[in-house]
N, C-alpha and C positions, 0 to 999 in steps of 0.2 A: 504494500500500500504506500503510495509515495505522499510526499509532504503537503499539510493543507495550502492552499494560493494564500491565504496570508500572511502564512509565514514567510512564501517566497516572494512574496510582494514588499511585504517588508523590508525584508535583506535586501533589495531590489532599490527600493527608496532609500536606505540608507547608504548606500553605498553611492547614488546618484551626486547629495551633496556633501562640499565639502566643509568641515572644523570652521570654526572661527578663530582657533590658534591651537597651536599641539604643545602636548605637554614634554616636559625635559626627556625623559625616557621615548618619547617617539620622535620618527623620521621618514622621511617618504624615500624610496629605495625604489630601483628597476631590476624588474625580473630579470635574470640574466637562464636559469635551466631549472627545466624542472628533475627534481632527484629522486622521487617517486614517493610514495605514502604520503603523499600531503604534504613533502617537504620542497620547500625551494630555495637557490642558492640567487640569493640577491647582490646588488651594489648598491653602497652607500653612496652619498654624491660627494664623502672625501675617496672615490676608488677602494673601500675597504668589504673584500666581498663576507657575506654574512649565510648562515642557513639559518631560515623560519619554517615557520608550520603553519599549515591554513587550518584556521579553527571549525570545527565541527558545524557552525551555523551557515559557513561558505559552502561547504561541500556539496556535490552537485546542483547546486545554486546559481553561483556564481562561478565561472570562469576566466580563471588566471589564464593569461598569457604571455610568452618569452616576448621581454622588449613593450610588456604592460610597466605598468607602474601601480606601487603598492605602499597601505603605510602601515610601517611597524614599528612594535611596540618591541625595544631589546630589555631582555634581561643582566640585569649586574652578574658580574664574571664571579662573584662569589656566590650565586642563587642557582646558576648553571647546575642539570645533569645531564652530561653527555656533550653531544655536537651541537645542540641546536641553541642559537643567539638570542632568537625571538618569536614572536608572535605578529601573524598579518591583523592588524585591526579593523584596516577597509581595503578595500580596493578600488582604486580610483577608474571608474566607467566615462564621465564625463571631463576629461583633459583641460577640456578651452577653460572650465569654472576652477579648476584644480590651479591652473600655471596664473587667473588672477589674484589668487592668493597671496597675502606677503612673505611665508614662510616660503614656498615654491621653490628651491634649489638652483642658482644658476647653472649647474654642472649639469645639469638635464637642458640639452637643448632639444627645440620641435622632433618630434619623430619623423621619420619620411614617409609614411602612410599618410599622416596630414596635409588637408589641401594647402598650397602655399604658390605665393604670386611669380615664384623664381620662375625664371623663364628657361634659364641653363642648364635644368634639372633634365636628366635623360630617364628617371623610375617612369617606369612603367609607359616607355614609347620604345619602338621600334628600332633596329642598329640602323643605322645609316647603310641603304641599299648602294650597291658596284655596279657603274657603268659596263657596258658593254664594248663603247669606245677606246675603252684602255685596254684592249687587248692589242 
């Protein structure tokens, strides 16, 4: 029997918007792989890679993905057992409300899935077709 829609609605909603400020112990991280059992190995935006755990109310709810972005809650290195740093708090689904934030990491520039006015960008167009002339 799968999970009532309020619940995943809820998760759903919450996850849409974002904090109005984060507390000392969190930080917003980029998925870098998933490691499997709910575990993912993240980057911090000083380059310091981390494994968290997606807690039980994401789980097939929500979908993490590699080169998403997420925000976690670490644990102090003296609370630690085992490998794992931290815990995923949200997951950031809407990016544009996320990056107006003032906390927002510069270290995390635009992803290239996002629409952008560059004109020079070649994602997701065609190689440059060979004349025939040049033979």
């Amino acid at each position: 029997m799968g999970r009532p829609k309020r619940d995943v609605r809820a998760v759903a909603e919450a996850t849409t918007t974002p904090p109005d400020q984060l507390a000392p112990s969190q930080s917003l991280a980029r998925v870098v792989k998933a490691e499997g059992s709910n575990h993912y190995a993240c980057a911090l935006p000083d380059q310091r890679s981390v494994l968290v755990e997606l807690p039980a109310r994401f789980r097939n709810t929500i979908w993490v993905r590699r080169g998403g972005y997420v925000l976690v809650e670490l644990i102090p290195s003296d609370a630690r057992n085992g490998k794992v740093e931290g815990e995923i708090v949200n997951v950031v689904r809407d990016e544009k409300a996320w990056r107006k934030q003032s906390y927002w990491p510069a270290a995390f520039p635009l992803s290239p899935y996002e629409d952008s006015e560059d004109e020079d960008s070649t994602v997701g167009k065609m190689p440059p077709s060979y004349s025939d002339d040049e033979n």
